[in-house]
Structures are given as structure tokens and as C-alpha cells.
PDB file of N, H, CA, C and O in Angstrom:
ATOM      1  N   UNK A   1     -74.997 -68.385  35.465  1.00  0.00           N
ATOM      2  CA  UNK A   1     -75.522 -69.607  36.027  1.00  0.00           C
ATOM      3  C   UNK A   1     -75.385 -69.615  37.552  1.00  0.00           C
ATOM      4  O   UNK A   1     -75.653 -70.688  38.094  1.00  0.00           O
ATOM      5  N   UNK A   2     -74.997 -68.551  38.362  1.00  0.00           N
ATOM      6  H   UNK A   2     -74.780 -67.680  37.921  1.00  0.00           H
ATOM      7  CA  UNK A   2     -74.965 -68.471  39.718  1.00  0.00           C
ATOM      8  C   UNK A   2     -76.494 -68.311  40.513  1.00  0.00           C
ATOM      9  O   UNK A   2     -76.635 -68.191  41.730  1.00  0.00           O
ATOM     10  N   UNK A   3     -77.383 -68.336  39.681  1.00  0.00           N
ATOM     11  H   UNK A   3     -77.268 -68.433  38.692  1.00  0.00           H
ATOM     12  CA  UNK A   3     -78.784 -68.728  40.387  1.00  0.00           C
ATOM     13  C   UNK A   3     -79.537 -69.796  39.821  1.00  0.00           C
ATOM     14  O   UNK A   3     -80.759 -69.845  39.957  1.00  0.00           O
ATOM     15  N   UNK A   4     -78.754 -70.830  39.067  1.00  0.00           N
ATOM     16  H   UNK A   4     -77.761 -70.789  38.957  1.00  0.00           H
ATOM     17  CA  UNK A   4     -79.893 -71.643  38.692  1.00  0.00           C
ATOM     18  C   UNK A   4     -80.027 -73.143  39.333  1.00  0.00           C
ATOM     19  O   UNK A   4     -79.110 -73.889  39.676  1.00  0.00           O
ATOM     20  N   UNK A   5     -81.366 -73.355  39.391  1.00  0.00           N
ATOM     21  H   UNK A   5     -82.111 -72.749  39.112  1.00  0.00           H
ATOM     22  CA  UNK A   5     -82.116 -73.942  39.929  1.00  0.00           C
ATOM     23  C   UNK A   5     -82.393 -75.373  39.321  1.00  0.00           C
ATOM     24  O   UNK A   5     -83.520 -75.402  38.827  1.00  0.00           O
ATOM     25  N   UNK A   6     -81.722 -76.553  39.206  1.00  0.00           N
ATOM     26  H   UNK A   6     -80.806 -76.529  39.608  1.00  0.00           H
ATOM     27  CA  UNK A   6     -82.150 -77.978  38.900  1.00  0.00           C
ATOM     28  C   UNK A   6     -83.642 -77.978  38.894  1.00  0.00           C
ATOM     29  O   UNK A   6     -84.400 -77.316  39.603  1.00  0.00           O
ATOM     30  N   UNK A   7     -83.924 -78.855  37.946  1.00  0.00           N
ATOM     31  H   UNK A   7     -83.308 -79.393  37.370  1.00  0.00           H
ATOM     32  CA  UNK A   7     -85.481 -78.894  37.652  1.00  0.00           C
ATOM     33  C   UNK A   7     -85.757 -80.019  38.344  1.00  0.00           C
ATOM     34  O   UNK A   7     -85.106 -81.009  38.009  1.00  0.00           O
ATOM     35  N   UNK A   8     -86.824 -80.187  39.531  1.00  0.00           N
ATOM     36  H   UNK A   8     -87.352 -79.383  39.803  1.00  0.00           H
ATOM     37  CA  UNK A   8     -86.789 -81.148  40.357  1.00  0.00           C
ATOM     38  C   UNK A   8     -88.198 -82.219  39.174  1.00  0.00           C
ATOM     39  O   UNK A   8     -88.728 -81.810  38.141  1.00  0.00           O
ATOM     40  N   UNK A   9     -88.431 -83.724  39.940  1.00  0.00           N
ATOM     41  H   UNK A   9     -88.001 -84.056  40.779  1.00  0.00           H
ATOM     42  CA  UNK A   9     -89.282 -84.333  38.745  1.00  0.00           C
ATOM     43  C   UNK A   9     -90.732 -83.603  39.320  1.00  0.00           C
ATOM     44  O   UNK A   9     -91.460 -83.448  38.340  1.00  0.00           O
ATOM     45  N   UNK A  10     -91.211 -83.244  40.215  1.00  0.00           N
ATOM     46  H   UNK A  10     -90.619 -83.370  41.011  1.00  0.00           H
ATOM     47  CA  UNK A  10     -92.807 -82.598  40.384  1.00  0.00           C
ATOM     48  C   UNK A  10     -92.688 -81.585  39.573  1.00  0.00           C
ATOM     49  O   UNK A  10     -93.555 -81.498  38.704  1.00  0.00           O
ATOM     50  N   UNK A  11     -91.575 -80.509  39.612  1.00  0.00           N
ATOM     51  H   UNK A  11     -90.871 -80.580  40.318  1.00  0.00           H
ATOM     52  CA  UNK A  11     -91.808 -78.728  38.523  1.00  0.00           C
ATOM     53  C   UNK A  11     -91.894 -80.007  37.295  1.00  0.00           C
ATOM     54  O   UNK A  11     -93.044 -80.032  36.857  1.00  0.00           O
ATOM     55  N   UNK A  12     -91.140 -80.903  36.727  1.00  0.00           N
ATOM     56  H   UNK A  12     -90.206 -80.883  37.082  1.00  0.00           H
ATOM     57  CA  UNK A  12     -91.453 -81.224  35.013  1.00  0.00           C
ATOM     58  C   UNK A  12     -92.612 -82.022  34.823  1.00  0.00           C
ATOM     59  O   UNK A  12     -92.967 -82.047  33.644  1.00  0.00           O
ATOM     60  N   UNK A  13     -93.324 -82.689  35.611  1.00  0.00           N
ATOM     61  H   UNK A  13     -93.036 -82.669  36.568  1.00  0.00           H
ATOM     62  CA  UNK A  13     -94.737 -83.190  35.706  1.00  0.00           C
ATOM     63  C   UNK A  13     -95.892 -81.695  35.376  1.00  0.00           C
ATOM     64  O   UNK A  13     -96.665 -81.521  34.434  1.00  0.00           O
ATOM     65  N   UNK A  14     -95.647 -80.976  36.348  1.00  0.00           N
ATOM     66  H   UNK A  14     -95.018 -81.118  37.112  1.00  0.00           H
ATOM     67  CA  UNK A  14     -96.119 -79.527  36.305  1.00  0.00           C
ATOM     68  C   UNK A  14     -96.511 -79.280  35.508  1.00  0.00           C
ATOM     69  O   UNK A  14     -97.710 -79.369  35.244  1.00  0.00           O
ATOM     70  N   UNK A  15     -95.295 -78.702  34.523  1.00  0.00           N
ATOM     71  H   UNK A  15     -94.321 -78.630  34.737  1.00  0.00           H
ATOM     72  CA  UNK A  15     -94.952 -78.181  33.651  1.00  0.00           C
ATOM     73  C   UNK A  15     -95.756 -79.132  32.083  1.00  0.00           C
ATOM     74  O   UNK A  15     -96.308 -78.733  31.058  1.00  0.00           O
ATOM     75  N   UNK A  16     -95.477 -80.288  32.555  1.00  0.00           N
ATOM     76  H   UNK A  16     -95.028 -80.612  33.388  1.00  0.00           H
ATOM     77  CA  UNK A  16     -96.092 -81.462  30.984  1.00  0.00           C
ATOM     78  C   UNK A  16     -97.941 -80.973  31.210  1.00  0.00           C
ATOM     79  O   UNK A  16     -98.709 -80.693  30.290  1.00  0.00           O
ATOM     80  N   UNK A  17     -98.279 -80.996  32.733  1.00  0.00           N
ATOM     81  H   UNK A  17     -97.655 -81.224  33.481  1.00  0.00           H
ATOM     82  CA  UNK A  17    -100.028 -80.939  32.973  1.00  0.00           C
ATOM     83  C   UNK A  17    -100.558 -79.594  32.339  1.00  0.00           C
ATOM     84  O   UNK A  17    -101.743 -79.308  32.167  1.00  0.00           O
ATOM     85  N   UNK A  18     -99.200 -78.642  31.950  1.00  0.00           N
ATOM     86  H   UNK A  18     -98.238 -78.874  32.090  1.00  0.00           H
ATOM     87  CA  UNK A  18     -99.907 -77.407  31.471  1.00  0.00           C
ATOM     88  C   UNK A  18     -99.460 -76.373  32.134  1.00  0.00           C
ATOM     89  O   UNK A  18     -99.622 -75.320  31.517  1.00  0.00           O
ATOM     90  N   UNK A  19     -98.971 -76.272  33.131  1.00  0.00           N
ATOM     91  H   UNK A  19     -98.839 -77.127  33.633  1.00  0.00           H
ATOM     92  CA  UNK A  19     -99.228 -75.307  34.627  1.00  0.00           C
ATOM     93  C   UNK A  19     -97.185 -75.044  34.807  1.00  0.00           C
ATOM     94  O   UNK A  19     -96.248 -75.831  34.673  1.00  0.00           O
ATOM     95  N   UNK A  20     -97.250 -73.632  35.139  1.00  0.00           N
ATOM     96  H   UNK A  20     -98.011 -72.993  35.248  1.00  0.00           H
ATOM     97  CA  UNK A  20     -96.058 -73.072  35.529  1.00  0.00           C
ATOM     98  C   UNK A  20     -96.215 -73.389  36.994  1.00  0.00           C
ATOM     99  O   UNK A  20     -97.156 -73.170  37.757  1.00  0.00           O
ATOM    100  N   UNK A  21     -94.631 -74.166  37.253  1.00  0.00           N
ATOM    101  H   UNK A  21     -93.867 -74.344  36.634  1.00  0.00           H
ATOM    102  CA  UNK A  21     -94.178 -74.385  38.589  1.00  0.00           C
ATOM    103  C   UNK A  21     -94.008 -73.552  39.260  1.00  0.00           C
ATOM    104  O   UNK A  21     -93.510 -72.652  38.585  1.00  0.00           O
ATOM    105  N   UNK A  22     -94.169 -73.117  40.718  1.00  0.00           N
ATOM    106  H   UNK A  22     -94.574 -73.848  41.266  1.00  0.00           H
ATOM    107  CA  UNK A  22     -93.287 -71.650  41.587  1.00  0.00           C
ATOM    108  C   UNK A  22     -92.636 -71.449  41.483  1.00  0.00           C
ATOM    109  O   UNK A  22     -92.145 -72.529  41.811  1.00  0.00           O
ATOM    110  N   UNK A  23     -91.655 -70.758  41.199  1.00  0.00           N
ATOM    111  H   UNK A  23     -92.054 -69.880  40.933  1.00  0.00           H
ATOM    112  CA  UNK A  23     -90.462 -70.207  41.406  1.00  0.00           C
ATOM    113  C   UNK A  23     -89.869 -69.946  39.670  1.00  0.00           C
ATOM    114  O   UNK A  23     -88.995 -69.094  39.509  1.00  0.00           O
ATOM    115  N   UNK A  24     -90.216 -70.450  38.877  1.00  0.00           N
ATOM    116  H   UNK A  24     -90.926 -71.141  39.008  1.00  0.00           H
ATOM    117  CA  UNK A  24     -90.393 -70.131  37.166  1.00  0.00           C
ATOM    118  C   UNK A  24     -90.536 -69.304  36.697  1.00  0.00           C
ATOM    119  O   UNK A  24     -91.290 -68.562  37.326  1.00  0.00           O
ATOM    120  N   UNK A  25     -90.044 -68.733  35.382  1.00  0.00           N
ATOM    121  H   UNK A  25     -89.431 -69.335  34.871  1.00  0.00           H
ATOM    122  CA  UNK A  25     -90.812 -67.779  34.684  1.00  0.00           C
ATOM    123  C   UNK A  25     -91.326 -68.628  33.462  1.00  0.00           C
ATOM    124  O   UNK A  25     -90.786 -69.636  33.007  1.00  0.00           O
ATOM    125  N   UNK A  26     -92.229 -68.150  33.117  1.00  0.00           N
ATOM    126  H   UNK A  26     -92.668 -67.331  33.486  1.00  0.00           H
ATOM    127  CA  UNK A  26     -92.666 -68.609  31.578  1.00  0.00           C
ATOM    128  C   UNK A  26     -91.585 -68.893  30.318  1.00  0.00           C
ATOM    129  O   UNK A  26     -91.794 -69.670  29.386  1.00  0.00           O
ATOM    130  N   UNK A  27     -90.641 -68.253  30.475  1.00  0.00           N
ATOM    131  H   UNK A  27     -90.471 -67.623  31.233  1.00  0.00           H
ATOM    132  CA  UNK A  27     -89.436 -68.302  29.310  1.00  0.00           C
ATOM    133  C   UNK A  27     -88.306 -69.500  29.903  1.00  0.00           C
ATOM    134  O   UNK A  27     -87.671 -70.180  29.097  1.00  0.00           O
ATOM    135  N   UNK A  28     -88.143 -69.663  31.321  1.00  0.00           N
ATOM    136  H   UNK A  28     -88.659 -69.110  31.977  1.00  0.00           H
ATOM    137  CA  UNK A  28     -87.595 -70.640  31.883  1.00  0.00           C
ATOM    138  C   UNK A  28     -88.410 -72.121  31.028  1.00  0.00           C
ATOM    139  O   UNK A  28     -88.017 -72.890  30.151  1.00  0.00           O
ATOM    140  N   UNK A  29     -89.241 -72.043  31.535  1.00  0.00           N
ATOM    141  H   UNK A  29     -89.560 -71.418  32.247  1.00  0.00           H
ATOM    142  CA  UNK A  29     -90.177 -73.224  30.909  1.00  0.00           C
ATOM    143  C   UNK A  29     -89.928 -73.931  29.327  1.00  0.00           C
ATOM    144  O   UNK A  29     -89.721 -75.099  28.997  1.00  0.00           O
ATOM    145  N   UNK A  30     -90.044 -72.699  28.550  1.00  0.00           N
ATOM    146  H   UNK A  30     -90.212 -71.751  28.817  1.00  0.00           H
ATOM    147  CA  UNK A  30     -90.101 -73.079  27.198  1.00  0.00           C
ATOM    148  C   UNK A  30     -88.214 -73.405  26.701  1.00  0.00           C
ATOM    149  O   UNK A  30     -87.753 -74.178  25.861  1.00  0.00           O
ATOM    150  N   UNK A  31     -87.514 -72.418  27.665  1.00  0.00           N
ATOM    151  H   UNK A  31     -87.889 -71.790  28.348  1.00  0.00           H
ATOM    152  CA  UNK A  31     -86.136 -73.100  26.912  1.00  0.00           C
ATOM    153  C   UNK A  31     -85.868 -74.570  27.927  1.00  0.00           C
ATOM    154  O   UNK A  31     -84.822 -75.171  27.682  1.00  0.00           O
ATOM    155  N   UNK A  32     -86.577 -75.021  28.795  1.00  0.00           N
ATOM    156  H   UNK A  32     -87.426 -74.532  28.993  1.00  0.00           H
ATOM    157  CA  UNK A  32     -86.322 -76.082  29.557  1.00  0.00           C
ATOM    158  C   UNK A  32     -87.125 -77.086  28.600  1.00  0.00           C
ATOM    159  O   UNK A  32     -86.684 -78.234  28.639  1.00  0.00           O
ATOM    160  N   UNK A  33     -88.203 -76.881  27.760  1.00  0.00           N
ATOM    161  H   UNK A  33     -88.561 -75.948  27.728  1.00  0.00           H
ATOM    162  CA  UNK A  33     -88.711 -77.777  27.171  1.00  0.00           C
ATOM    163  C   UNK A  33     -87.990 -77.923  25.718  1.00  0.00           C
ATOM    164  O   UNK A  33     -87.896 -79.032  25.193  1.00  0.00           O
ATOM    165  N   UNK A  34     -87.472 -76.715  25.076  1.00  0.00           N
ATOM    166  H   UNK A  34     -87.549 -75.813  25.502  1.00  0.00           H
ATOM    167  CA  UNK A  34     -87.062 -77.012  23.715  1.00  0.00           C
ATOM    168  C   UNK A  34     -85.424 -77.822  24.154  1.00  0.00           C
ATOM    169  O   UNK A  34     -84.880 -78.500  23.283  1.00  0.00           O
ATOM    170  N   UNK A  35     -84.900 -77.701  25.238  1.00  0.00           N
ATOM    171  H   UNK A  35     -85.342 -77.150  25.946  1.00  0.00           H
ATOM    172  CA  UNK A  35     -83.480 -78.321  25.703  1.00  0.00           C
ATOM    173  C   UNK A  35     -83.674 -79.607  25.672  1.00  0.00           C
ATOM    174  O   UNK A  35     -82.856 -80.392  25.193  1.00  0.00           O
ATOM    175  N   UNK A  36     -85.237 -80.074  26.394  1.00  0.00           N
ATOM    176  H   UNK A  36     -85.901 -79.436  26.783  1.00  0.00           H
ATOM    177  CA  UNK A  36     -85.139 -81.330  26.582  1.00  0.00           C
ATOM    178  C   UNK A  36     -85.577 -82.376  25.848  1.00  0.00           C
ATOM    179  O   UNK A  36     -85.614 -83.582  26.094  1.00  0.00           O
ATOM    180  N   UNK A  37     -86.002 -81.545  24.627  1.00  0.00           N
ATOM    181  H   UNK A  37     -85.972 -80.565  24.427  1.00  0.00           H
ATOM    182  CA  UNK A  37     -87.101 -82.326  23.792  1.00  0.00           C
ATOM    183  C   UNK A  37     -88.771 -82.160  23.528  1.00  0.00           C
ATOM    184  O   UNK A  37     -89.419 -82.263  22.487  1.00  0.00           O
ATOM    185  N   UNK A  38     -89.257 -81.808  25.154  1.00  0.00           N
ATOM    186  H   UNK A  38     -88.731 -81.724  26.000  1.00  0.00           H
ATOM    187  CA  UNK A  38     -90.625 -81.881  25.280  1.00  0.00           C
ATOM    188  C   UNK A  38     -91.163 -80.955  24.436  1.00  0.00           C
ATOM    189  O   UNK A  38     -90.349 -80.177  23.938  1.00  0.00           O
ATOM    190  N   UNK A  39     -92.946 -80.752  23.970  1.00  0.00           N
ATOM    191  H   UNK A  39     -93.607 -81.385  24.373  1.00  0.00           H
ATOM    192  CA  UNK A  39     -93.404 -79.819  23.699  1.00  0.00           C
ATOM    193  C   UNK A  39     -93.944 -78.774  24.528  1.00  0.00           C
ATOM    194  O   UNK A  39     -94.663 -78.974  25.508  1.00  0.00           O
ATOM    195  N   UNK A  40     -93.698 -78.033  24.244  1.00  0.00           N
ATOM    196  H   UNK A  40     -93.115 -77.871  23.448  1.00  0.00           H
ATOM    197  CA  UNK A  40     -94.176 -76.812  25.519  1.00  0.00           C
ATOM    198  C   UNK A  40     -95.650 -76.625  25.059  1.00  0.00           C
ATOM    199  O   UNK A  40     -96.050 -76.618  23.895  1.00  0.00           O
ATOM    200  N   UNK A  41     -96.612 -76.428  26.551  1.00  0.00           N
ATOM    201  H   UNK A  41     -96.287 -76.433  27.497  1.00  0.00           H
ATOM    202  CA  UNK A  41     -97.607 -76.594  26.207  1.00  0.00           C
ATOM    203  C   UNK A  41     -98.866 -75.047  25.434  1.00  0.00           C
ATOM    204  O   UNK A  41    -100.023 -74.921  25.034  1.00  0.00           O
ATOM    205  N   UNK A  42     -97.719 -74.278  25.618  1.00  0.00           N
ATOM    206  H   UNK A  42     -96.779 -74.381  25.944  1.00  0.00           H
ATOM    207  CA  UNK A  42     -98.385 -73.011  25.010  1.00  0.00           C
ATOM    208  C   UNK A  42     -99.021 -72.000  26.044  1.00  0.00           C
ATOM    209  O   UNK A  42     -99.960 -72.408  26.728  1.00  0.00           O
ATOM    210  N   UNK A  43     -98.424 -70.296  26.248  1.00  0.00           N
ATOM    211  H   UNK A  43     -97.662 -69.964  25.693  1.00  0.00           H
ATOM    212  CA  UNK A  43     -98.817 -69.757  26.759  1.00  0.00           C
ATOM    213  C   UNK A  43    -100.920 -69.248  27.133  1.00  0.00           C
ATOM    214  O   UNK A  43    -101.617 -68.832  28.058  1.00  0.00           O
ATOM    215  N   UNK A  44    -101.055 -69.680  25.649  1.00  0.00           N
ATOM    216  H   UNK A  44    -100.489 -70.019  24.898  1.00  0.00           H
ATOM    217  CA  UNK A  44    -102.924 -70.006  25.718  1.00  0.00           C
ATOM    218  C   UNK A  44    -103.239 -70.886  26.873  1.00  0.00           C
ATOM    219  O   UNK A  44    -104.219 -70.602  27.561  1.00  0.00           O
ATOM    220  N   UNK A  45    -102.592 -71.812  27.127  1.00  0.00           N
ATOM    221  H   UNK A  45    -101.796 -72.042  26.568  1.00  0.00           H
ATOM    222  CA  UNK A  45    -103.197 -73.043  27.956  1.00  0.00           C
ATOM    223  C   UNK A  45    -102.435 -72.958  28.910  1.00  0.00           C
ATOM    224  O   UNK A  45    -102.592 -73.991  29.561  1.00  0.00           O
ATOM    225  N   UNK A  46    -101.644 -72.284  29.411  1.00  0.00           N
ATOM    226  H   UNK A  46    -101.517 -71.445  28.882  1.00  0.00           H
ATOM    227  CA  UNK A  46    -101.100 -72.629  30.719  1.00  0.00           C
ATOM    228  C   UNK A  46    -101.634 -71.129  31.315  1.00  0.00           C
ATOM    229  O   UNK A  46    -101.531 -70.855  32.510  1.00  0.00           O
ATOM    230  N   UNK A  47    -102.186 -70.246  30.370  1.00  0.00           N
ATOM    231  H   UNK A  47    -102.269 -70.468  29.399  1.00  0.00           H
ATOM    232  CA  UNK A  47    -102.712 -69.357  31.699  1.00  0.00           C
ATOM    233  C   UNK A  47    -104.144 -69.502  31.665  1.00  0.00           C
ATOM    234  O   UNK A  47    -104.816 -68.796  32.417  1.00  0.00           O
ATOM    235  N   UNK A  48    -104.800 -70.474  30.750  1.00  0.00           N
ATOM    236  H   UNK A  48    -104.254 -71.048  30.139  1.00  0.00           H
ATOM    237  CA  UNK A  48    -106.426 -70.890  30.850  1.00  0.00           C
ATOM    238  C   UNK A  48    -106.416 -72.044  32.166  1.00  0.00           C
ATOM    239  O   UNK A  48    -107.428 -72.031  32.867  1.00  0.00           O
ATOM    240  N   UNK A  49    -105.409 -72.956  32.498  1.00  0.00           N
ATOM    241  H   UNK A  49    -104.587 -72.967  31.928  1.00  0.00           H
ATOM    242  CA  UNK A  49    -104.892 -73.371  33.545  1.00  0.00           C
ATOM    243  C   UNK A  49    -105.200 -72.429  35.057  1.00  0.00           C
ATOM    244  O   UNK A  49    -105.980 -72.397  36.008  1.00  0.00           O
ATOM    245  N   UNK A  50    -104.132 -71.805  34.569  1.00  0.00           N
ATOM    246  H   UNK A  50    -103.498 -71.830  33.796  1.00  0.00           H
ATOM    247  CA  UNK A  50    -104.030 -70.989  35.860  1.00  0.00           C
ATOM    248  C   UNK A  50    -105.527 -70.216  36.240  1.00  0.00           C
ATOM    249  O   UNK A  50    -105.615 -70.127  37.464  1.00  0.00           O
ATOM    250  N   UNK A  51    -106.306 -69.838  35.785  1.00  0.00           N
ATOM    251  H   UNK A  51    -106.234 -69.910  34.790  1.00  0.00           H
ATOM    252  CA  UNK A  51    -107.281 -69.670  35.410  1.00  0.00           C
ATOM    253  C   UNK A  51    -108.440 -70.242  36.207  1.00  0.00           C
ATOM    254  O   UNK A  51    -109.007 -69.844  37.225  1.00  0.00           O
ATOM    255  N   UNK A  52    -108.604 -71.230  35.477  1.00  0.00           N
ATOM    256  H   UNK A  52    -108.143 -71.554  34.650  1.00  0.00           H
ATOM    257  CA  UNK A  52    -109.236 -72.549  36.104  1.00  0.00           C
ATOM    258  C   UNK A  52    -108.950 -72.935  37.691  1.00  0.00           C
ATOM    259  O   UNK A  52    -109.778 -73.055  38.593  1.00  0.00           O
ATOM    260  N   UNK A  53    -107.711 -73.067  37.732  1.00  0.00           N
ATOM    261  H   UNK A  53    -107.038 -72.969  36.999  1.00  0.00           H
ATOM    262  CA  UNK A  53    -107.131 -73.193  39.360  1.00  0.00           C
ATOM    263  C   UNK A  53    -107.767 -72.195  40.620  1.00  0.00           C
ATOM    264  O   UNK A  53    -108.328 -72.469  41.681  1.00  0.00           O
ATOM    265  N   UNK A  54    -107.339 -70.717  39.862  1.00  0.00           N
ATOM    266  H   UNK A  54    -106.884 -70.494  39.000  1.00  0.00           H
ATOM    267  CA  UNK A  54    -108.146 -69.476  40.513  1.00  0.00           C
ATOM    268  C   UNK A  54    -109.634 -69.583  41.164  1.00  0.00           C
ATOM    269  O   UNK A  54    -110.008 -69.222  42.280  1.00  0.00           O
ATOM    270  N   UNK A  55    -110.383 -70.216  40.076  1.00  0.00           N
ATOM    271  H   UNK A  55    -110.079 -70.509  39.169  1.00  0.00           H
ATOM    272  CA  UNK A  55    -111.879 -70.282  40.229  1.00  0.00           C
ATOM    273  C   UNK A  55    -112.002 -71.286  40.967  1.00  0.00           C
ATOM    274  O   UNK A  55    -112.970 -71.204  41.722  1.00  0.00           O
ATOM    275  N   UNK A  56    -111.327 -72.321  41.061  1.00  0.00           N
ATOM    276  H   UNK A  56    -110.540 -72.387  40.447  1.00  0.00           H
ATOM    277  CA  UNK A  56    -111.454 -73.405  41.700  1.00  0.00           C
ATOM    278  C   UNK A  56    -111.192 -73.034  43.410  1.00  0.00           C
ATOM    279  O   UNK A  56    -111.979 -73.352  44.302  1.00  0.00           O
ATOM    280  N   UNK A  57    -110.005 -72.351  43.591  1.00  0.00           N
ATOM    281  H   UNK A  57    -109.367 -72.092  42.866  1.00  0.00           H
ATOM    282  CA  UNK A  57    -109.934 -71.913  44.766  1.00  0.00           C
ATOM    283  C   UNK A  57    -110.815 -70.891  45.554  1.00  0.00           C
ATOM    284  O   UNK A  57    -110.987 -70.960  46.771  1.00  0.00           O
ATOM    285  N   UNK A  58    -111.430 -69.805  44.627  1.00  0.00           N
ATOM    286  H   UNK A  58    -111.290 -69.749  43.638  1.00  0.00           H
ATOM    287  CA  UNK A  58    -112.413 -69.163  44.864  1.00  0.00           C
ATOM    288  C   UNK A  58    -113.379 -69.648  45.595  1.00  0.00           C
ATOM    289  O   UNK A  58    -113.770 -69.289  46.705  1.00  0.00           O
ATOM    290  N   UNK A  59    -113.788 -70.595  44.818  1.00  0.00           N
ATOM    291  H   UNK A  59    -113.470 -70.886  43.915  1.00  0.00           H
ATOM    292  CA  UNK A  59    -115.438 -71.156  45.643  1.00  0.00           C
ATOM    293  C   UNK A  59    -115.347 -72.122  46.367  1.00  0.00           C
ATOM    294  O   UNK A  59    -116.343 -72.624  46.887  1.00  0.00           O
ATOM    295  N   UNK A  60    -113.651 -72.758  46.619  1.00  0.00           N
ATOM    296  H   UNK A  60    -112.841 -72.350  46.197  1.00  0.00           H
ATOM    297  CA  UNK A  60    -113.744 -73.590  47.581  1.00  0.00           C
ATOM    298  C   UNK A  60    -113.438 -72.647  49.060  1.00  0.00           C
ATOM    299  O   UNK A  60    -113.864 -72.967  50.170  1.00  0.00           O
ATOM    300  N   UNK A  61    -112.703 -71.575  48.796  1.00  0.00           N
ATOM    301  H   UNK A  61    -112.357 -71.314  47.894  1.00  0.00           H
ATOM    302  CA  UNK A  61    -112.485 -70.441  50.196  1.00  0.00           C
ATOM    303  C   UNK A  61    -114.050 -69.639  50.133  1.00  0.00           C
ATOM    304  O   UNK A  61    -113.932 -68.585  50.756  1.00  0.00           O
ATOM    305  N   UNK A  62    -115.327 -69.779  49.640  1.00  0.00           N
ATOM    306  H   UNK A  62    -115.423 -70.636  49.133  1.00  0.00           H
ATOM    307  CA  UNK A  62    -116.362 -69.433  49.638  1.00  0.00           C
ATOM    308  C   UNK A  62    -117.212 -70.884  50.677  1.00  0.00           C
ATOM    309  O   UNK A  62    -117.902 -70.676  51.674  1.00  0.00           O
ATOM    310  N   UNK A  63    -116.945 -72.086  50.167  1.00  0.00           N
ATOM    311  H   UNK A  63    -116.384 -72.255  49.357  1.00  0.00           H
ATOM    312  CA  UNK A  63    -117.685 -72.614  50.598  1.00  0.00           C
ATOM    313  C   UNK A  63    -117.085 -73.022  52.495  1.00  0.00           C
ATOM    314  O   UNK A  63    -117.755 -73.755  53.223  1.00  0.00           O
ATOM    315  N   UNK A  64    -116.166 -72.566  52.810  1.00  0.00           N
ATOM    316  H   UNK A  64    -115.621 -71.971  52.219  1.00  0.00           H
ATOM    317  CA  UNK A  64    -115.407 -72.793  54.259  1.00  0.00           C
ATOM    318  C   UNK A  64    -115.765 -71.855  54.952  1.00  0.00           C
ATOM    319  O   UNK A  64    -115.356 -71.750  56.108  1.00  0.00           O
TER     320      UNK A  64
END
């Protein structure tokens, strides 16, 4: 436990919208959600997320 990191409330908002916070790993996530109760939202959808985000940034650094 000499590197861990308090879950601030924006990473668990994050994390509920679907989307891995910075500094996370994917396995951080899911034992932070089965600890706390929440449902984890599933590796399918949080990298169709990430995904989505990508493309989104794409064509907005296209249209500048």
C-alpha cells in the first residue's frame, strides 16, 4: 500500500460514465467497484468509450 492513491470524487464519476480515470489500471477500477458496491461498467464499454472519445478528438484536431 506504499503507492496508493485515494479515489478522488471526479476519477468515481469517471469511472460510473464508463471511462477509466488517468492514472488507473483497468483491474484498479473493478476491485474499487466490487469494494464499494458499484457495478463496474464492463471492459466492452469502457473501451467502446474510449473509442468514441478518440474519434471525437480526431476531427475536432482536423477541424482547427
Amino acid at each position: 500500500m506504499r503507492d496508493y492513491k485515494f479515489w478522488t470524487t471526479s476519477e468515481i464519476l469517471t469511472l460510473k460514465a464508463g471511462l477509466v480515470p488517468k492514472g488507473r489500471s483497468m483491474t484498479a477500477c473493478r476491485r474499487f467497484c466490487a469494494r464499494n458496491g458499484m457495478k463496474f461498467p464492463g471492459k466492452k464499454t469502457i473501451e467502446a468509450n474510449q473509442e468514441l472519445l478518440r474519434n471525437i478528438e480526431e476531427k475536432e484536431s482536423k477541424n482547427v
